[in-house]
C-alpha positions as CSV (number, residue, x, y, z in Angstrom):
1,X,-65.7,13.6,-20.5
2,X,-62.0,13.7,-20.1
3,X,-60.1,17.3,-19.7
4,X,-59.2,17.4,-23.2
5,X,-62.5,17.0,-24.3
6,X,-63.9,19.5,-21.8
7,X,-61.0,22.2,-22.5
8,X,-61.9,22.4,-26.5
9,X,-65.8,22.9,-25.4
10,X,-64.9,25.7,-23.0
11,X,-62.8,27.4,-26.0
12,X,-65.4,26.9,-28.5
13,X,-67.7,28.4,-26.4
14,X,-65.1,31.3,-25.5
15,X,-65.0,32.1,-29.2
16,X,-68.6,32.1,-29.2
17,X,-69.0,35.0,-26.6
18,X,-66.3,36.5,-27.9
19,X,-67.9,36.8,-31.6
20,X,-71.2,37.9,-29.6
21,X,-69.1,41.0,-28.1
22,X,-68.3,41.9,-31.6
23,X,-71.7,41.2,-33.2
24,X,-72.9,43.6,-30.1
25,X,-70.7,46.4,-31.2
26,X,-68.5,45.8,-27.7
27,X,-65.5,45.3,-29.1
28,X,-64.1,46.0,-32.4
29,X,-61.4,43.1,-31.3
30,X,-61.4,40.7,-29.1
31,X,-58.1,38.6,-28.4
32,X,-57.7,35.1,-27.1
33,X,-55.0,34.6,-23.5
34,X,-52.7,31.9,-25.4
35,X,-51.0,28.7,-23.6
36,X,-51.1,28.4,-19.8
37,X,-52.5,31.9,-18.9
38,X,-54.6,32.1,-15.8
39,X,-55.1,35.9,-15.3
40,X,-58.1,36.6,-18.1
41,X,-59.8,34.3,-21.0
42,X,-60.6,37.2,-23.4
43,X,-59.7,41.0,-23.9
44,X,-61.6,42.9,-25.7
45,X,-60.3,46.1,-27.3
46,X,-56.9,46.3,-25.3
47,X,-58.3,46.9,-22.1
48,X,-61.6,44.8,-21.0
49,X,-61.0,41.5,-19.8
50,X,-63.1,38.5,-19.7
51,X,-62.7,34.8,-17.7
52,X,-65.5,32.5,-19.5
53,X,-67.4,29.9,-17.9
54,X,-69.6,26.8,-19.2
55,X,-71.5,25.7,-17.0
56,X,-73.2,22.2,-18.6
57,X,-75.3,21.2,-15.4
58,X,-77.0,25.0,-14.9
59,X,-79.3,24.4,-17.8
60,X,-80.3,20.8,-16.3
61,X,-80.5,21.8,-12.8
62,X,-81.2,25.9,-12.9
63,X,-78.0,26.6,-10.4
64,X,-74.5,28.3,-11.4
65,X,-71.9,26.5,-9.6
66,X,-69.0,29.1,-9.3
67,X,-65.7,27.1,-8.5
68,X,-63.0,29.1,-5.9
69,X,-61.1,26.3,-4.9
70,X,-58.9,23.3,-6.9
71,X,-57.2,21.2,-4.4
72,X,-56.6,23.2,-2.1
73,X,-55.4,25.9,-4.3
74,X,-57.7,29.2,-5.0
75,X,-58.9,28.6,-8.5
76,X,-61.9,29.6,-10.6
77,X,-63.2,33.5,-8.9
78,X,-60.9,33.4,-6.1
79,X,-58.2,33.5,-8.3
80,X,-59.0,35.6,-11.4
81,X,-58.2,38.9,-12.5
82,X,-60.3,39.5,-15.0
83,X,-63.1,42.6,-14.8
84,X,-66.2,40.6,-15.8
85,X,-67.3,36.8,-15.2
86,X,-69.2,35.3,-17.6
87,X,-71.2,31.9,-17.5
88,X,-72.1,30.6,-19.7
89,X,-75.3,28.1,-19.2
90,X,-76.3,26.9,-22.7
91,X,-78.6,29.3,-23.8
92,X,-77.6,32.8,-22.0
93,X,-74.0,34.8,-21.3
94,X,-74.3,35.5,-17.8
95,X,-72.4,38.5,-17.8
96,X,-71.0,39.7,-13.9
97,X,-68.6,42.8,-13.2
98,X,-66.6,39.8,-11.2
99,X,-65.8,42.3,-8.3
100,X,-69.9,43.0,-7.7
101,X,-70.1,39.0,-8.2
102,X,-67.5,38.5,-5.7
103,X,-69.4,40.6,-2.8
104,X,-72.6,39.4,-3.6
105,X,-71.5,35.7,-3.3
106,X,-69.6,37.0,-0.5
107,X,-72.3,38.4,2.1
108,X,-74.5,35.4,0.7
109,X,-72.2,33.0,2.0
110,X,-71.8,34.7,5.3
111,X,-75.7,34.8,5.3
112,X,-75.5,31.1,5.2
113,X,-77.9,31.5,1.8
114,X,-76.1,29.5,-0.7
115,X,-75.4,25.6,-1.0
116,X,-71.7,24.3,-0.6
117,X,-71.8,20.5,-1.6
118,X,-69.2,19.1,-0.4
119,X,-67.9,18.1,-3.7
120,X,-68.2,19.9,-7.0
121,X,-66.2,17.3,-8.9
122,X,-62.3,16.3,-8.8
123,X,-61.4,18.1,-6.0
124,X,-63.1,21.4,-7.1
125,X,-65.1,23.7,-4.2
126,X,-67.8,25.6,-5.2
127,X,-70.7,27.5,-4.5
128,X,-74.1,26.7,-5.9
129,X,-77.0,29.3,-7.0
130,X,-79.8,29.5,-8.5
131,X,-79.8,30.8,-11.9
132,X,-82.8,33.1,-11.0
133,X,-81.0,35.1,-8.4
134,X,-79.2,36.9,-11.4
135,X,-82.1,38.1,-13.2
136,X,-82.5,41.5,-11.5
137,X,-79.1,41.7,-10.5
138,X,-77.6,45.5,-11.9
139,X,-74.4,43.5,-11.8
140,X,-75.4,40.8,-14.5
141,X,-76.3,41.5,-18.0
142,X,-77.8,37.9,-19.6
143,X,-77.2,37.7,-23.1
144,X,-78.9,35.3,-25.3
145,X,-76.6,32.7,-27.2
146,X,-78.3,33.0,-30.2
147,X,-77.3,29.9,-31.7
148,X,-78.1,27.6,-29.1
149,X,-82.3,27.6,-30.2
């Protein structure tokens, strides 16, 4: 899949969440970051903010790879600004207050808990976890994608 190709999934399945939040009664509006932005994906009512994530292997392989790193540069959850980090697995909005995320990914590194492969595709770093770890997690909120059954 080439980066054009994998840019118009990820916006697609932006929308998606985004009509979720709205179906949910979360946001009365939620508004799209337009051209090159790197600070937030989403906002929702003028003042929540929102980086979105697919993640196409979690489904397959039951981890969340969480990307901080693109050539060198911080990228992915190092670099955001947005309040909450979702990701998106196929069938459930992972949905992480990205600072809580951040810590908990944090002191699990440190721990020496989670997987780093050496290589998470084209000069990408990330972290790998299993999708369970989240489930009782009072920082993650998994919301069914209704339309993926």
């Amino acid at each position: 899949m080439d980066f054009k190709e994998d840019l118009n999934i990820g916006e697609g399945v932006e929308i998606r969440f985004a009509e979720k939040l709205v179906e949910l009664g979360r946001h009365k509006v939620i508004h799209k970051a337009l051209g090159n932005f790197k600070g937030y994906d989403l906002l929702g009512d003028l003042t929540t903010t929102y980086e979105v994530k697919f993640d196409r292997m979690a489904k397959k392989t039951g981890n969340m790879a969480f990307e901080y790193r693109f050539r060198g540069a911080k990228s992915g959850l190092a670099s955001t600004e947005a309040q909450y980090w979702v990701q998106y697995d196929g069938v459930y909005y992972f949905v992480f207050l990205t600072a809580a995320l951040k810590d908990w990914l944090r002191m699990h590194m440190e721990k020496g808990n989670l997987r780093r492969p050496p290589n998470c595709g084209d000069g990408s770093e990330c972290v790998l976890v299993p999708s369970a770890s989240f489930a009782s997690q009072t920082f993650c909120e998994m919301i069914p994608d209704d339309r993926s059954r």
